[in-house]
N, C-alpha and C positions, 0 to 999 in steps of 0.2 A: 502363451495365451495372447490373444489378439485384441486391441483395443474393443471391438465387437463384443468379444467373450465379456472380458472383464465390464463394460458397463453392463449388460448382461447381471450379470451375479451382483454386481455391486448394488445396482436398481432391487432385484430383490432379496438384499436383506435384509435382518429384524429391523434393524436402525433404520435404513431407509427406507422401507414402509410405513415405520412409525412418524418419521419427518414427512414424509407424501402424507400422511393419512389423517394427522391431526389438522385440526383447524386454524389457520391462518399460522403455523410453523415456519413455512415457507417463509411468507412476509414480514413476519418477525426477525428474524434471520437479515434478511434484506434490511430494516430497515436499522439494525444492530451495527452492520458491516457499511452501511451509508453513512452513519453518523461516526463510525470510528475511522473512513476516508476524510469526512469533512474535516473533523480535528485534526487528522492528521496531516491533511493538509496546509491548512491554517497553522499549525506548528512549523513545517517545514517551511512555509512562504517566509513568516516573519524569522525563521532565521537567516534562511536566503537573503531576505531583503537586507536585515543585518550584514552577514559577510560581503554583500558587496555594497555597503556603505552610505546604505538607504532606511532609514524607518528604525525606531526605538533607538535611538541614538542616546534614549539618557542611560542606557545599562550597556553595560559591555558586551562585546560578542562572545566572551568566557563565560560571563556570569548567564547570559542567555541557553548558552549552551548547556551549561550545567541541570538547567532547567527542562529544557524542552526537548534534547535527544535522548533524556530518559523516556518522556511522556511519547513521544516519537517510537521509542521499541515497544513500549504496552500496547498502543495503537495498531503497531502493525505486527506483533503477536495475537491483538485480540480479531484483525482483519484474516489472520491464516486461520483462527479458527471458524470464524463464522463462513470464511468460503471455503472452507473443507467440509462445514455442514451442507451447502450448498452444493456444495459436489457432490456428497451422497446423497443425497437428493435428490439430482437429478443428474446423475453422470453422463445423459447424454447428449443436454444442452451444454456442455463444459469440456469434456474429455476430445468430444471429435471436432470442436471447435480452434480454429486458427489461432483466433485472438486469447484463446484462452493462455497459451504456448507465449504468447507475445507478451501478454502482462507479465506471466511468470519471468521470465526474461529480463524484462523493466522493473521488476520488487528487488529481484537480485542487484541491477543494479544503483537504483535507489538504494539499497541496503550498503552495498560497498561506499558509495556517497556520501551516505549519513555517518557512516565512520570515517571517513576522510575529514567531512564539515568537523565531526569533533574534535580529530586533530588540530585541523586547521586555526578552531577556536582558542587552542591550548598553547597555542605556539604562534608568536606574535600576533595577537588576536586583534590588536587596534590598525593592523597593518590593509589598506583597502588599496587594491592593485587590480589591473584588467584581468590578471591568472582566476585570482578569486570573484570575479562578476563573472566569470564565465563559467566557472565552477558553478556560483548559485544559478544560475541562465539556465544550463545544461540538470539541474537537481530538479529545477520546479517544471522545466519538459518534459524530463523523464515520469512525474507524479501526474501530469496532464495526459501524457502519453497511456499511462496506468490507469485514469481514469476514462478516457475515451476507449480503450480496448474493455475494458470491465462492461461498458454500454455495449458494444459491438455483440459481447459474448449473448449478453440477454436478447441480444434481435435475430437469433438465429437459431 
């Protein structure tokens, strides 16, 4: 089956008709999956900022972590569901898009990242070196990157 085919079918399903067809579903959606970027954003910077030995310096970067790479995976389970609504949705501002390929690409590895910063928190956590500033440098690009490709997706 060819990318073609499959948005095809995928566009007219029950579910996908019913997300097309209700009123303001769409934007709902969006506005669901914006606000669990911003959080999670905002999650990842201040721990970034943390590991590399900048910002919330009164709690530790274990005790941070304990905290907020849980709220970090809710976030970005609750972002794969509402852009998979999204996708059915509209499979074909998503599917035959570049950037769409590209974010995916960057969630993966934001994902491997975010389990690395845990480790990293767990294991000489007070310890701030140029390894770990570039580790966070390189975490909070990748979520910049993820959101600049997420824009790209919707202008095409």
């Amino acid at each position: 089956m060819t990318i073609v085919a499959f948005n095809h079918w995928l566009a007219a399903t029950t579910f996908s008709q019913f997300i097309q067809r209700t009123h303001g579903a769409i934007a709902l959606i969006q506005i669901l999956h914006i606000i669990c970027l911003a959080t999670l954003f905002a999650l990842a910077l201040s721990l970034a900022l943390r590991l590399s030995g900048r910002g919330l310096a009164s709690e530790t970067l274990a005790s941070l972590a304990r905290r907020f790479v849980p709220a970090i995976w809710i976030c970005l389970s609750l972002l794969l569901l509402t852009g998979s609504l999204l996708i059915v949705a509209e499979p074909y501002r998503t599917l035959n898009n570049l950037a769409f390929y590209v974010k995916m690409v960057l969630v993966i590895v934001a994902s491997l990242l975010t389990v690395r910063i845990g480790a990293l928190a767990r294991n000489r956590a007070e310890v701030v070196s140029l390894p770990r500033t570039a580790v966070a440098t390189l975490y909070m690009l990748i979520w910049c990157g993820i959101i600049i490709a997420g824009r790209l997706i919707a202008y095409r």
